[in-house]
PASEBA-109912 format. One record per residue (C-alpha): residue number from 0; residue in three letters; y, x, z. Coordinates in Angstrom, 3 decimals, decimal comma. Example, Ala and Ser with C-alpha at 12.3 -4.5 7.8 and 13.67 -1.06 7.14 Angstrom:
# PASEBA-109912
  nr rest       c2       c1       c3
   0  ALA   -4,500   12,300    7,800
   1  SER   -1,060   13,670    7,140
This chain:
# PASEBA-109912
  nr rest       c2       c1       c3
   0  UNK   30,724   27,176  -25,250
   1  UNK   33,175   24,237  -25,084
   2  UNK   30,669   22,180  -27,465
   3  UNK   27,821   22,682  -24,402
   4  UNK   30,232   22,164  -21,144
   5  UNK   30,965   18,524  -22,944
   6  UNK   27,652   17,320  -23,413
   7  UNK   26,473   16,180  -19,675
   8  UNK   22,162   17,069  -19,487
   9  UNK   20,633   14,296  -18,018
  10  UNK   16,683   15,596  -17,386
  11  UNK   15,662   12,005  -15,783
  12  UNK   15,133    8,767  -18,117
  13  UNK   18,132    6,375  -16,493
  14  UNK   16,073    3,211  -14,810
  15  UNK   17,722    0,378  -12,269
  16  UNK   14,764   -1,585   -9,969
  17  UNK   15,402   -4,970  -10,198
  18  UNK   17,045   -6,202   -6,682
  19  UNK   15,173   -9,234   -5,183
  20  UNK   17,265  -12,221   -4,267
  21  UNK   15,806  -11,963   -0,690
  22  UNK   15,314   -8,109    1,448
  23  UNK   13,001   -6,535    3,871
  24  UNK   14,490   -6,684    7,034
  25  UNK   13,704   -4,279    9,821
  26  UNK   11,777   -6,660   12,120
  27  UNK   10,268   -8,405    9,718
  28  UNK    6,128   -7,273    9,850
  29  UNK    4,629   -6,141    6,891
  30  UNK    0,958   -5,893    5,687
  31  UNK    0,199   -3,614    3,105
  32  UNK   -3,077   -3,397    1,249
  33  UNK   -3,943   -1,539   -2,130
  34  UNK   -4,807    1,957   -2,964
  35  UNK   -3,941    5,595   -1,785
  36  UNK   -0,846    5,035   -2,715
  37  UNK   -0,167    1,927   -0,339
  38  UNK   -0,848    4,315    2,604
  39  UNK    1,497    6,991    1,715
  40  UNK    4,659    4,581    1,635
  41  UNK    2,674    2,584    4,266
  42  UNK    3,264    5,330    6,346
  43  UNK    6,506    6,241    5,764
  44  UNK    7,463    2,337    7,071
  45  UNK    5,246    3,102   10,195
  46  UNK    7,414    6,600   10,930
  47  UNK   10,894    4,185   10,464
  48  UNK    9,720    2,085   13,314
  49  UNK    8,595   -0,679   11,090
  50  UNK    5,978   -3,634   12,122
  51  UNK    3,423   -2,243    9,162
  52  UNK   -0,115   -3,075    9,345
  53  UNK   -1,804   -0,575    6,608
  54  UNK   -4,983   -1,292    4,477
  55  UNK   -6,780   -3,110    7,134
  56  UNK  -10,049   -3,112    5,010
  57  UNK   -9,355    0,557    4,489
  58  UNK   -8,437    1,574    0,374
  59  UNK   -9,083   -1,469   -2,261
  60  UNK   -8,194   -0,882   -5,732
  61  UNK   -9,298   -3,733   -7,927
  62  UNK   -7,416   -7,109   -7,286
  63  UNK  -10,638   -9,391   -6,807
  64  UNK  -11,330   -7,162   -3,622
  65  UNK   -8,025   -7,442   -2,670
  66  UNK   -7,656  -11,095   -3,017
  67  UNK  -11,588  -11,349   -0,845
  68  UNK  -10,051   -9,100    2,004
  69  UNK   -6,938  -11,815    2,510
  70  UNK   -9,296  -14,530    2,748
  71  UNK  -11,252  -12,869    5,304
  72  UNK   -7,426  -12,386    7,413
  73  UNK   -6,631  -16,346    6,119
  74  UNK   -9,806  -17,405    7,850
  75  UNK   -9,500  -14,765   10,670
  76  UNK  -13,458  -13,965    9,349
  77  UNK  -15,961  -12,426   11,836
  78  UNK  -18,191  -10,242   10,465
  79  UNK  -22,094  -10,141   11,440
  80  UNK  -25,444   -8,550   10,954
  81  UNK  -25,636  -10,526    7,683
  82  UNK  -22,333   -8,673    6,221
  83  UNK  -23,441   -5,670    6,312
  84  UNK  -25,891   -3,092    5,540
  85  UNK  -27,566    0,247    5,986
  86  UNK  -27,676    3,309    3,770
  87  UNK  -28,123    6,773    4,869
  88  UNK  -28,348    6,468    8,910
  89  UNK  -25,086    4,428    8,396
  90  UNK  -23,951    0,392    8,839
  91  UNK  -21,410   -0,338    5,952
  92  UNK  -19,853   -3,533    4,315
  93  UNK  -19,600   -3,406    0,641
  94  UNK  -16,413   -5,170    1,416
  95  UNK  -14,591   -2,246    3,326
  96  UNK  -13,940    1,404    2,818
  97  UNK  -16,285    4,337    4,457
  98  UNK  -14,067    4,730    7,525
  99  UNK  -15,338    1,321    9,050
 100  UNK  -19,327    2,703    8,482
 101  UNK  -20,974    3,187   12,204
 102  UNK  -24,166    4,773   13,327
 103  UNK  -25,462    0,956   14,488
 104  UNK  -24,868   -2,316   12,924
 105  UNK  -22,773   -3,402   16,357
 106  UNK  -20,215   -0,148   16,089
 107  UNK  -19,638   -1,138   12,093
 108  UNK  -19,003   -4,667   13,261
 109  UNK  -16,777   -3,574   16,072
 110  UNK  -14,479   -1,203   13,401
 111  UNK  -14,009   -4,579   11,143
 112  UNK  -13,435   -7,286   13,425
 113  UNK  -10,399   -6,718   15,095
 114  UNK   -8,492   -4,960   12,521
 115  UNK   -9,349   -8,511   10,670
 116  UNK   -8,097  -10,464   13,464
 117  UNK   -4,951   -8,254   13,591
 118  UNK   -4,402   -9,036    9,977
 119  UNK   -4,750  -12,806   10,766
 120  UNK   -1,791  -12,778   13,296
 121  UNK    0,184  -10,468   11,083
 122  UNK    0,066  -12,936    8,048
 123  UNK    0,809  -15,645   10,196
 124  UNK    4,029  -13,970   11,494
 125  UNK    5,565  -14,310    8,655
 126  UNK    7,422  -11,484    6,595
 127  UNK    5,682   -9,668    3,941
 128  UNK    2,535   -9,068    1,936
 129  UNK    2,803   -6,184   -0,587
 130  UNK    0,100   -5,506   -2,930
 131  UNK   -0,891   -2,666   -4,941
 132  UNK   -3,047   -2,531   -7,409
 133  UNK   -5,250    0,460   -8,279
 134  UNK   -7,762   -0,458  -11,243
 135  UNK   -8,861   -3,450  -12,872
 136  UNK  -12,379   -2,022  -13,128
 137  UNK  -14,510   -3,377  -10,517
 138  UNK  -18,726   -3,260   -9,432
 139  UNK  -20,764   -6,008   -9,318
 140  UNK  -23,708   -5,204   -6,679
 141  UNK  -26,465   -5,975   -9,154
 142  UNK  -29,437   -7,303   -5,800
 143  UNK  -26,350   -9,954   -4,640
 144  UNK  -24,820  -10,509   -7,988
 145  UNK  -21,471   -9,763   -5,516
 146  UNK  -18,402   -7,640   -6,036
 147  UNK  -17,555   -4,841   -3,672
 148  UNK  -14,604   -3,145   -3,358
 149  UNK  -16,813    0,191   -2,440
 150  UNK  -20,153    1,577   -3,889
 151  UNK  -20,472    4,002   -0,698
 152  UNK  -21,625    6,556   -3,375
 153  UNK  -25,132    4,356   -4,082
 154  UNK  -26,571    5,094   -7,103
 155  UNK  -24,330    3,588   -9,751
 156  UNK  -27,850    2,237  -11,400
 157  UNK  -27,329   -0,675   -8,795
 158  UNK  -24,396   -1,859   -9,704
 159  UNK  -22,634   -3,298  -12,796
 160  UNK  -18,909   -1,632  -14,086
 161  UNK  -16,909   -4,506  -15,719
 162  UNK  -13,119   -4,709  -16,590
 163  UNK  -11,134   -7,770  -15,331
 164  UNK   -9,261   -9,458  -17,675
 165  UNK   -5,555  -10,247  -16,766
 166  UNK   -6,603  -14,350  -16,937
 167  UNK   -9,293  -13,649  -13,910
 168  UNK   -7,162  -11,608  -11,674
 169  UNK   -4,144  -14,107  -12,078
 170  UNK   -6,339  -17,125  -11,902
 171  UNK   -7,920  -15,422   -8,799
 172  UNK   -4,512  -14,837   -7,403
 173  UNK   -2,836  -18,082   -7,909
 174  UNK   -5,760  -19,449   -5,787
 175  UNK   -4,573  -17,191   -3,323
 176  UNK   -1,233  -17,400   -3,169
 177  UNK   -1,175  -21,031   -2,836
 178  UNK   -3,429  -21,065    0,084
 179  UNK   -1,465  -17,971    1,668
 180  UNK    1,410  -20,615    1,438
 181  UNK   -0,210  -23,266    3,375
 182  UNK   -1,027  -20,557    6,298
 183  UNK    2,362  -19,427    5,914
 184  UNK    5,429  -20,406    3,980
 185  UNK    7,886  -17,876    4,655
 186  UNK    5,731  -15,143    3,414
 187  UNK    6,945  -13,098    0,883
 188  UNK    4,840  -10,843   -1,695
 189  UNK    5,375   -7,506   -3,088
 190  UNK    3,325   -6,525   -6,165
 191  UNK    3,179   -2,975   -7,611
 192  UNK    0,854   -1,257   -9,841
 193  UNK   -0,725    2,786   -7,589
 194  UNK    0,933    5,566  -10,524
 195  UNK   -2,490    7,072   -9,340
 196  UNK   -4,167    8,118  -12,644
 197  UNK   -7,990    7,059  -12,483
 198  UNK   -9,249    9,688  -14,522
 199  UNK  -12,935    9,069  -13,670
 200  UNK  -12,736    6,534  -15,919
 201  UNK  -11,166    8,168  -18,254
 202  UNK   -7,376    8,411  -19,327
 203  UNK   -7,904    5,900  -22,225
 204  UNK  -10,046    3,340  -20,120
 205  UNK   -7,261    3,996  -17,020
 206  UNK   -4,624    3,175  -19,321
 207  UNK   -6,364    0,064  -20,983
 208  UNK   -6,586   -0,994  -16,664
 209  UNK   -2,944   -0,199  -15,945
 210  UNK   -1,831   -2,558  -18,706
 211  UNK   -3,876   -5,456  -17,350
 212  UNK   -2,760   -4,707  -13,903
 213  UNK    0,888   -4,733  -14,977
 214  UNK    0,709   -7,332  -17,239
 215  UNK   -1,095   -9,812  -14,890
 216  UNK    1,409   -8,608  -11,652
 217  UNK    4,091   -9,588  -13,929
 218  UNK    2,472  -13,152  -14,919
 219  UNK    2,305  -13,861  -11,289
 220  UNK    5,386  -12,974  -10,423
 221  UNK    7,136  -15,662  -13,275
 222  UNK    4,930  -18,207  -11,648
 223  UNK    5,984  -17,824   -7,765
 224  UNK    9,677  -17,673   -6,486
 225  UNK    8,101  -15,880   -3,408
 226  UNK    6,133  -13,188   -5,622
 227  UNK    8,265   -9,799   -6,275
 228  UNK    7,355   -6,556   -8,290
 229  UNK    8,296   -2,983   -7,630
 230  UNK    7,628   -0,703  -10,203
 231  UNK    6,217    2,447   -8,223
 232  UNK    3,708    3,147  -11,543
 233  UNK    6,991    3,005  -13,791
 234  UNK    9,095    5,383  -11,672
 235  UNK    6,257    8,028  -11,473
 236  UNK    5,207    7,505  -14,944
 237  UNK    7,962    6,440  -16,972
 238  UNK   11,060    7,768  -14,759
 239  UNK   10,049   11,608  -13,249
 240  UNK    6,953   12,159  -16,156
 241  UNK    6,197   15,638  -14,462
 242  UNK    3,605   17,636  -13,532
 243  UNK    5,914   18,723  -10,370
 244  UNK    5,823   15,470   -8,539
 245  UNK    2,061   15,933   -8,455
 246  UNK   -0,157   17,269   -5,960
 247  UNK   -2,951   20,184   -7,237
 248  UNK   -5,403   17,634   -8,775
 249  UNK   -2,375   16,773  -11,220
 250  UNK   -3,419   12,969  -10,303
 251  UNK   -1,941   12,121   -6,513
 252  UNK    1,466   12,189   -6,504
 253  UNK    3,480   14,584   -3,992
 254  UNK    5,624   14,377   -1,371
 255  UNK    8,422   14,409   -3,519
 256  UNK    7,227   11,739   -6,142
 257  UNK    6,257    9,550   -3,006
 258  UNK    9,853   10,304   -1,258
 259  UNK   11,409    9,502   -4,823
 260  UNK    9,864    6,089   -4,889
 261  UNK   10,258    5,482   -1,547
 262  UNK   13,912    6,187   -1,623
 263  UNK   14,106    3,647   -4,921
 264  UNK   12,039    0,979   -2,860
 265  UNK   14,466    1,468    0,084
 266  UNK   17,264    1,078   -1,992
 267  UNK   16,470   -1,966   -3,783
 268  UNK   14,034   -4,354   -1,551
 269  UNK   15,623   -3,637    2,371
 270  UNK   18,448   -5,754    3,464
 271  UNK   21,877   -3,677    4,205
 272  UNK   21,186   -3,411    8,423
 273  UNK   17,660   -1,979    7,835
 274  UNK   18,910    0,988    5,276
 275  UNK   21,915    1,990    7,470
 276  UNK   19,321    1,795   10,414
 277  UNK   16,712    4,229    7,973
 278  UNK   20,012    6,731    7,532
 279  UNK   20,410    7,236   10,884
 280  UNK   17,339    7,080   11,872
 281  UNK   16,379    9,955    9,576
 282  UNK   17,218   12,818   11,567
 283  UNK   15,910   11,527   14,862
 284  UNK   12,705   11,270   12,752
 285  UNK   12,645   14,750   12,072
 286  UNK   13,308   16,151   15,892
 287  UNK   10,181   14,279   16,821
 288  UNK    8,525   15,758   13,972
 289  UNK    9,459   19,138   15,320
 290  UNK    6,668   21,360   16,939
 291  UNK    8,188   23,870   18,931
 292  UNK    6,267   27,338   19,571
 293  UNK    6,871   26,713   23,318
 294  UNK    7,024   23,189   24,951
 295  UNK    7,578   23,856   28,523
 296  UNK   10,923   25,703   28,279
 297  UNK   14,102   24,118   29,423
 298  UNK   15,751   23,944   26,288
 299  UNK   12,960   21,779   24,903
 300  UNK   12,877   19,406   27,352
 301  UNK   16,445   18,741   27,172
 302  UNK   16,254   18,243   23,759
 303  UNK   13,461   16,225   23,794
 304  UNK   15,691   14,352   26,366
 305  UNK   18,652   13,903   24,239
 306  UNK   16,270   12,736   21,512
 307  UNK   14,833    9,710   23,938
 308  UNK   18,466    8,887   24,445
 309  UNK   19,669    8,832   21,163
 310  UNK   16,519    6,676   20,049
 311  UNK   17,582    3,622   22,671
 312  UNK   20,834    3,879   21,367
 313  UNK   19,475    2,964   18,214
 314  UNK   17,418    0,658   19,308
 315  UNK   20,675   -1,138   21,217
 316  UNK   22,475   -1,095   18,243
 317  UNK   19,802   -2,149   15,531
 318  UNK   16,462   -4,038   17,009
């Protein structure tokens, strides 16, 4: 018995995120574009009161499309009858996810433009960029010899499944990084690889595309003293490596393996002001996530009352 109280049982592999030289300040706007995954800690900056412009193409996962969506917010791109395309009763752009199809080419136009144009400004605000990267397997539209970040479910006959190599997405990125620079030079990036397992492509082939990702995240971060990586694949894969920090589909991961790597991103990229405003923030966040079985009693209002009140306080204090 004395043998087993010595021995201290540590069930989680011990791992310290590398602190960047420069933090993520609270009013400091962010635009975050990548996978899934982006939107779930995307979302979690939007609910702290951050400036956070999510996935403004809608979900990208291979870096190429990535890299084509910033140049459309560089050049503040408008998009016309001649960038996009029907399929099944529906306008679409090869470039952006489903949720930006309309019922007429003018209504798909009218979803792209202005998120685009809101991208533009956001970029040139300064602040941060942060990347994630999903796959580096990637379509090639066969009729336009193009690549698109989304098939739209067309019959994979007319397109062309290739595997970047970690030389074309850096080469495509160092292009893209430089001329992010001359738009703006305070900007910051954030890359991470999505821990989202693509399993349609199998585990070997998803591994064999992790790797690359990594490996060419890592090359550009060497290169660039304003280039950053935060390992959300490592901390779901390599740090909780359990089935219980997924969702049912034993691919997502849950809320707790997102609010575990949320927590570690929190700890190690935001400046000291920003985390103490996050802590006591926290509960205020959950009052106005309260639903209350009756909203017109007195009670409720006053607390919803004394909630308003303790969120300018905050705001005083912090912003």
């Amino acid at each position: 018995m004395a043998y087993f109280s010595s021995v201290i049982m540590d069930f989680i592999l011990p791992f310290s995120v590398k602190k960047p030289l420069c933090r993520v300040g609270l009013r400091q706007p962010l635009l975050l574009m990548g996978s899934c995954f982006t939107e779930a800690v995307g979302a979690k900056l939007a609910e702290r009161r951050f400036d956070a412009l999510i996935n403004p193409h809608g979900i990208l996962y291979n870096p190429i499309s990535l890299s084509e969506a910033l140049t459309d917010y560089r050049e503040n791109k408008k998009y016309g009858p001649k960038d996009i395309f029907q399929f099944n009763e529906t306008w679409r752009s090869y470039k952006h996810h489903g949720k930006f199809s309309g019922t007429s080419a003018d209504a798909c136009i009218n979803n792209i433009n202005p998120l685009i144009e809101k991208a533009h400004g956001q970029i040139k605000k300064g602040g941060w960029l942060v990347i994630t990267f999903g796959s580096a397997f990637i379509y090639r539209h066969k009729k336009t010899d193009q690549w698109v970040g989304n098939c739209h479910k067309i019959p994979s006959a007319e397109f062309d499944k290739e595997l970047l190599s970690k030389e074309e997405i850096a080469a495509e990125w160092k292009k893209q990084i430089a001329a992010l620079q001359k738009l703006n030079p305070a900007l910051n990036i954030i890359f991470t690889v999505s821990p989202v397992r693509y399993v349609r492509d199998g585990l070997i082939e998803n591994n064999r595309s992790k790797g690359i990702l990594i490996d060419a995240a890592h090359t550009l971060v060497e290169q660039h003293d304003n280039c950053f990586y935060f390992p959300a694949y490592e901390l779901v894969i390599d740090v909780l490596r359990d089935y219980r920090f997924y969702t049912e589909d034993m691919v997502h991961p849950n809320e707790a393996g997102v609010n575990y790597v949320w927590e570690k991103f929190v700890e190690s990229f935001c400046d000291d002001k920003t985390k103490k405003f996050i802590e006591e923030y926290e509960p205020l966040l959950k009052g106005l996530q309260h639903r209350p079985f009756q909203e017109d009693t007195q009670a409720h209002k006053k607390f919803k009352a004394d909630l308003v009140e303790k969120i300018k306080a905050l705001d005083e204090k912090y912003l």
